[in-house]
C-alpha positions as CSV (number, residue, x, y, z in Angstrom):
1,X,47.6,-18.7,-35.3
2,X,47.4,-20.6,-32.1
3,X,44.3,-23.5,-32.4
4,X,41.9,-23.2,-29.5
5,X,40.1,-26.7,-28.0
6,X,36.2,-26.4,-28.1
7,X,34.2,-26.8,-24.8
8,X,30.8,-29.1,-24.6
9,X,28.8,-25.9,-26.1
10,X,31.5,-25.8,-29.8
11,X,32.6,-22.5,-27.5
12,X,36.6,-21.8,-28.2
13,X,37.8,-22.4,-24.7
14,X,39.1,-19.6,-23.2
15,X,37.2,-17.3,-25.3
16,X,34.1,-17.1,-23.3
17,X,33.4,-18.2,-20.1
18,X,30.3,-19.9,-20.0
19,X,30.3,-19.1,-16.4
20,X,29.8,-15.6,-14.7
21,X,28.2,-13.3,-16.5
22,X,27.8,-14.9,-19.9
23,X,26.4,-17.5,-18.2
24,X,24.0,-15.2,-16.6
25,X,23.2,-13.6,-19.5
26,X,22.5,-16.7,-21.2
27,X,20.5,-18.3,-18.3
28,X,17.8,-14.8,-19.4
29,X,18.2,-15.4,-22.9
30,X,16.7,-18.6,-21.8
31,X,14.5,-17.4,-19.8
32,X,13.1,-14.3,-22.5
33,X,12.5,-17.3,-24.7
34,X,10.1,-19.1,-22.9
35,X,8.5,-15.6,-22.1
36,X,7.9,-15.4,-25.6
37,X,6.5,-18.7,-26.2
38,X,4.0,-18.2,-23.5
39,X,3.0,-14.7,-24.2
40,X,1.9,-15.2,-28.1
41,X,-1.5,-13.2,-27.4
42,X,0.8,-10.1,-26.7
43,X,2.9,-9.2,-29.3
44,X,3.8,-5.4,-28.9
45,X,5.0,-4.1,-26.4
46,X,4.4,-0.6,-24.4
47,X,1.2,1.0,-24.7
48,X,-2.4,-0.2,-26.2
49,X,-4.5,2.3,-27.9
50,X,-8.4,2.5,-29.0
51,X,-9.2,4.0,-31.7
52,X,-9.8,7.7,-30.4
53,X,-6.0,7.7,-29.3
54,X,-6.7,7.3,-25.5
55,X,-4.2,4.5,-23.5
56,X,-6.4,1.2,-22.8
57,X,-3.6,-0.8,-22.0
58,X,-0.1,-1.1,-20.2
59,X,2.2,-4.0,-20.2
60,X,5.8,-4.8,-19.7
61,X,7.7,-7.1,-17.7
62,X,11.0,-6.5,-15.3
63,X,13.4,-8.5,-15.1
64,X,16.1,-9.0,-12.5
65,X,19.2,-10.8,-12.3
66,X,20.4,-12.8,-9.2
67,X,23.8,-11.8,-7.6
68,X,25.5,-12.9,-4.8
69,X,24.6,-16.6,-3.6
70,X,21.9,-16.3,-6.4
71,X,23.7,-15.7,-9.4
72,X,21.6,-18.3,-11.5
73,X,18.3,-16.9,-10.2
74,X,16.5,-15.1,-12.7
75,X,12.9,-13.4,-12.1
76,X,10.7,-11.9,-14.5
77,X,7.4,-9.4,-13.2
78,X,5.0,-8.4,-15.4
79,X,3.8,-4.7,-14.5
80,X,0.7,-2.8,-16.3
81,X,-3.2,-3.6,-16.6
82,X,-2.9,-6.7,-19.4
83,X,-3.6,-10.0,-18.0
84,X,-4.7,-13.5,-18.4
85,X,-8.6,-13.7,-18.0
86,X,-8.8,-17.4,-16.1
87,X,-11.6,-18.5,-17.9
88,X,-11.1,-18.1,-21.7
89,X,-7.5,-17.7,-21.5
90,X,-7.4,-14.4,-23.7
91,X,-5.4,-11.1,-22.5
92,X,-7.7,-8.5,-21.2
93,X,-7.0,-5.3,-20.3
94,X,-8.0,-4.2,-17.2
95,X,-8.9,-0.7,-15.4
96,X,-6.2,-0.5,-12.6
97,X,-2.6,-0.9,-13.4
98,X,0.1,-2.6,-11.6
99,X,3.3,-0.3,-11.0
100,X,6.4,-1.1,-11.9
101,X,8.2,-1.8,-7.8
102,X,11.0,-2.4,-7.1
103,X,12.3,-3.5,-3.4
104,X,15.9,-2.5,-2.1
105,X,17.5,-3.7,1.4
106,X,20.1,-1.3,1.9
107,X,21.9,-1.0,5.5
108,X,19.6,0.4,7.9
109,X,16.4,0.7,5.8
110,X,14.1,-1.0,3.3
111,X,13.4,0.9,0.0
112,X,10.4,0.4,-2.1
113,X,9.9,2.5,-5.3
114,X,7.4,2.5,-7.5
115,X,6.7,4.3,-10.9
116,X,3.1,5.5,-11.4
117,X,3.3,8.3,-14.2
118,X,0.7,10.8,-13.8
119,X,0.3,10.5,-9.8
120,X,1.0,13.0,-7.3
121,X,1.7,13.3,-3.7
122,X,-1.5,13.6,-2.8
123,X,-3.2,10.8,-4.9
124,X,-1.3,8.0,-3.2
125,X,-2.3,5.9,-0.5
126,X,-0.3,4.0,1.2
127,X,-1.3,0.9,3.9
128,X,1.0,-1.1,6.5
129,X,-0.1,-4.9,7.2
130,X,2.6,-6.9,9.2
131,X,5.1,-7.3,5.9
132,X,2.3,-6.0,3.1
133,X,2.6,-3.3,1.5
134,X,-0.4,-2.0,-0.5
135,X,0.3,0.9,-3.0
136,X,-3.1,2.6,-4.5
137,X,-2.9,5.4,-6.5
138,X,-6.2,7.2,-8.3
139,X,-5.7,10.3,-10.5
140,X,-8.4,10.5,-13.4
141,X,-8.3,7.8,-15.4
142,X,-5.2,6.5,-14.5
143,X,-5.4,4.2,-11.5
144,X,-2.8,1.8,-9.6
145,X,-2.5,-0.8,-7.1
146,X,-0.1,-3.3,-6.1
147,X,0.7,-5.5,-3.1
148,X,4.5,-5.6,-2.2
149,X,5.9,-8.4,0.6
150,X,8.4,-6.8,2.2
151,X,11.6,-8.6,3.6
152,X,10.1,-8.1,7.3
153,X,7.5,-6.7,9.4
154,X,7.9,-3.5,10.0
155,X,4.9,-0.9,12.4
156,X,3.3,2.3,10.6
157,X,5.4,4.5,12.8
158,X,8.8,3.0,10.8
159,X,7.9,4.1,7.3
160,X,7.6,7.3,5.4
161,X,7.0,7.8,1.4
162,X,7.2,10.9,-1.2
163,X,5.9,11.0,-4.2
164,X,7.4,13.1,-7.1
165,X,7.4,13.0,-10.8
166,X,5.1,9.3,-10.7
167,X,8.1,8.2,-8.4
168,X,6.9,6.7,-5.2
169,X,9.8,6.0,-2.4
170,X,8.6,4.4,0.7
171,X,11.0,3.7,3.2
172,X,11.5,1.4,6.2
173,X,13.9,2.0,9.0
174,X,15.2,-1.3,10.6
């Protein structure tokens, strides 16, 4: 058996590189952690219920992994209706949701999805500011709105959107 030198971290060098994607990885282990630690009032995860079995609240979190120039960036964005209240610093649940978006530049277009289970074509609305997006979404009790900043401006007469299955796609042409 050949003996293997440890690195700063007690790692067997050449075993794992803390670099790359082990580093990334443990750069959002990191950053899961403090999650954790701040988010102590919400302990499950997924759906809350009342007592006659209908959904109250929604909560979850994204999380997205630099690449590129950003390899070390890490973001995390909470989606769903649970949030801080400012004043007594308890989670409340609240009646609109916030989607889960995501935001793709891809060559000649920017692509916006959302996920809004339950929506239709036709109970989306979608508005155009300069580089704001605003997403709002009403179909019973389920209701959704979110602001997304998009990379640039773009005019009403360069987007389009569908909607199928909850899945909005909104596209920009450049």
């Amino acid at each position: 058996m050949s003996k293997r030198g440890k690195g700063k971290e007690g790692v067997a060098s050449g075993v794992f590189g803390l670099g790359g994607l082990l580093g990334g990885l443990g750069t959002m282990l990191e950053k899961l952690g403090e999650l954790a630690e701040k988010g102590k009032d919400l302990r499950e995860s997924g759906e809350i219920t009342s007592a006659d079995g209908k959904v109250r609240g929604v909560y979850g979190f994204n999380i997205r992994m630099g690449l590129g120039d950003e390899k070390d960036a890490v973001s995390v964005e909470p989606f769903g209706n649970v949030r801080k209240d400012e004043r007594t610093g308890k989670a409340v649940v609240q009646e609109v949701r916030e989607p889960l978006v995501d935001t793709f530049e891809e060559e000649g277009h920017v692509l916006v999805v959302a996920e809004m289970p339950g929506i239709a074509e036709e109970d989306v609305r979608v508005e155009l500011r300069d580089d704001i997006l605003t997403i709002t979404a009403e179909k019973g009790d389920k209701k959704y709105r979110k602001e997304v900043l998009l990379p640039a401006a773009f005019g009403p007469d360069k987007m389009s959107h569908s909607c199928r299955n909850g899945v909005l796609e909104v596209k920009f042409q450049r």
